[in-house]
N, C-alpha and C positions, 0 to 999 in steps of 0.2 A: 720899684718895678722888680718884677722876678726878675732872677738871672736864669739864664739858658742853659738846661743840662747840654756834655758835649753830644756829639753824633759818637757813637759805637763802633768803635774800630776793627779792621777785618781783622784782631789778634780775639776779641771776642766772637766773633763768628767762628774761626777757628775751632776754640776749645770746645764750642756747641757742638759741633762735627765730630771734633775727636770724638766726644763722651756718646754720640749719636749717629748713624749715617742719615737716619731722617727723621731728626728731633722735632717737626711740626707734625710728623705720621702724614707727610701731603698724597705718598701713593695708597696710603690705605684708610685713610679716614673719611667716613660719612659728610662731615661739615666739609672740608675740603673739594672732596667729591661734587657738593652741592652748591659750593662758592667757584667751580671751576664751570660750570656749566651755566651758573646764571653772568656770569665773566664772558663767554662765547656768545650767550644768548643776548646779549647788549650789546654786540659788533654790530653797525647799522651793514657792513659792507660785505659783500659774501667773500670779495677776495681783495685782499693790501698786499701794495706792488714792496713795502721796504717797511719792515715792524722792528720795532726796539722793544725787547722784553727784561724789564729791571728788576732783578731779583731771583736769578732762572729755576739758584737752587738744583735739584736734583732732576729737571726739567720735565716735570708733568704735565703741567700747562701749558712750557715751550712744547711737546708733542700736539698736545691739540689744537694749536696755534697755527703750526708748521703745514697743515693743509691749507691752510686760508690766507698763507703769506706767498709771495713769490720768492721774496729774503726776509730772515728772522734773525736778527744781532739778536741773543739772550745769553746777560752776562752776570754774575754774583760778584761780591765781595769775596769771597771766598773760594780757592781752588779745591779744596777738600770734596763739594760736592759735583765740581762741574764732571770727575771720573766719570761719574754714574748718569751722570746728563748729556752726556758724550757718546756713552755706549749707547741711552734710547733713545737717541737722534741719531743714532750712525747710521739709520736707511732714508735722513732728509736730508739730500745732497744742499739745499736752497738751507739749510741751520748753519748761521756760525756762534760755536758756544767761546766765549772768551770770559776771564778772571778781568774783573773791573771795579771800581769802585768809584760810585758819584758820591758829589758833584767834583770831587778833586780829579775824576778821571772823565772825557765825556767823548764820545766820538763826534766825526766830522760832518758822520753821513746825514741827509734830510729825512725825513722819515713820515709815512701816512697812517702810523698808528705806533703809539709809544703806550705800554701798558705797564704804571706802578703799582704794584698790587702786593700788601705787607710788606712795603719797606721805606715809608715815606717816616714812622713813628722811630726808626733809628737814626734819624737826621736830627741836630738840631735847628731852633728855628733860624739862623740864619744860613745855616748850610742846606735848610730844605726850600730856604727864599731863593739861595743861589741856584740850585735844582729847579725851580719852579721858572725862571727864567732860563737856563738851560732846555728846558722842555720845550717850550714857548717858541725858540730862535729855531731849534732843528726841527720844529712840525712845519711840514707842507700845508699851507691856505687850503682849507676842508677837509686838512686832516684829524684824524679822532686822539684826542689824550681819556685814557680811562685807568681812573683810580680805582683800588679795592684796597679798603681794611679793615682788619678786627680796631672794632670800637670799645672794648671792656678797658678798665686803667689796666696796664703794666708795669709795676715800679721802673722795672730796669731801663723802660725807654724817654728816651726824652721828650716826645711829644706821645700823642693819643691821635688813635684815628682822626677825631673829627677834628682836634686842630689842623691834623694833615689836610684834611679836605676844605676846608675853613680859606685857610691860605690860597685853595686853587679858586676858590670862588670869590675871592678880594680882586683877583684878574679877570672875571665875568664883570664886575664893579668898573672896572678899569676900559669894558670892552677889548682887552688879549685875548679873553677864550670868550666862549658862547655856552650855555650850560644846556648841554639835551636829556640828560637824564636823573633822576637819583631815587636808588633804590634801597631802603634799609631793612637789615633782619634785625633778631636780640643780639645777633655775634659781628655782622658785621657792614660796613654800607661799599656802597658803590655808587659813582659820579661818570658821567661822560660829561666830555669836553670837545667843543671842534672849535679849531683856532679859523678867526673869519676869514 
């Protein structure tokens, strides 16, 4: 049986930052632009009362989000970027951006929409199995879990999109989630989830 690359620790997110202030190009890139919009356009709900956003990053998407939430937890691995996520949410009183790291770190609160989107493939698989039950326990019954990632390999990560996705759908098997959507490009797919 393969052995499990580790999960990627916030000392490599780090050095990305250092050498980058926005090493994915998320406020200026096309594909980005175009995976943040079809991300919005898959919320079945026009407005979530408590969202958790995993991966906030330099908070692009947490902005676009921040209208359609009542409260927005959107937290990174990495405080390097949250500066800059901090400053474009400083007019969404209902944003709190905090330095976190799952699944070793998880908050308490329940939540009606938890959004993983590019960060599930830095996990290994048993730290993204622990994660995937994490997800599971703090969604509210009819709440939305929705995943987004790049599907191309990456050497440096331990898993690939679709194993990432792969895993949340072994819990549709399971009946924990219910599968409402899935949508794929060449770059990257996307899954909704609503816990019954």
């Amino acid at each position: 049986m393969e052995t499990s690359k580790p999960s990627l620790t916030q000392t490599y997110f780090d050095d990305v930052y250092r050498a980058n202030d926005d090493p994915w190009q998320f406020a200026t890139s096309p594909y980005e632009q175009a995976k943040y919009e079809a991300t919005m356009a898959a919320l079945p709900n026009a407005q979530y009362h408590n969202a958790f956003e995993i991966g906030c990053s330099i908070g692009v998407l947490s902005a676009m989000l921040a209208g359609r939430c009542d409260k927005l937890l959107a937290v990174d691995a990495s405080e390097l970027p949250l500066k800059a996520a901090r400053e474009r949410l400083a007019s969404y009183p209902n944003v709190t951006v905090e330095q976190l790291s799952v699944p070793n770190q998880f908050p308490t609160d329940q939540f009606d929409l938890i959004l993983l989107s590019e960060v599930g493939y830095y996990l290994s698989r048993p730290d993204l199995m622990r994660l995937r039950q994490q997800l599971i326990d703090n969604l509210v019954p009819q709440g939305h879990l929705l995943l987004v990632h790049w599907t191309p390999f990456v050497p440096d990560y331990p898993l690939t999109g679709d194993e990432v996705h792969e895993q949340f759908m072994e819990s549709v098997t399971s009946g924990q989630l219910a599968h409402l959507l899935n949508q794929r490009t060449d770059k990257y797919r996307l899954d909704l989830f609503q816990k019954p």
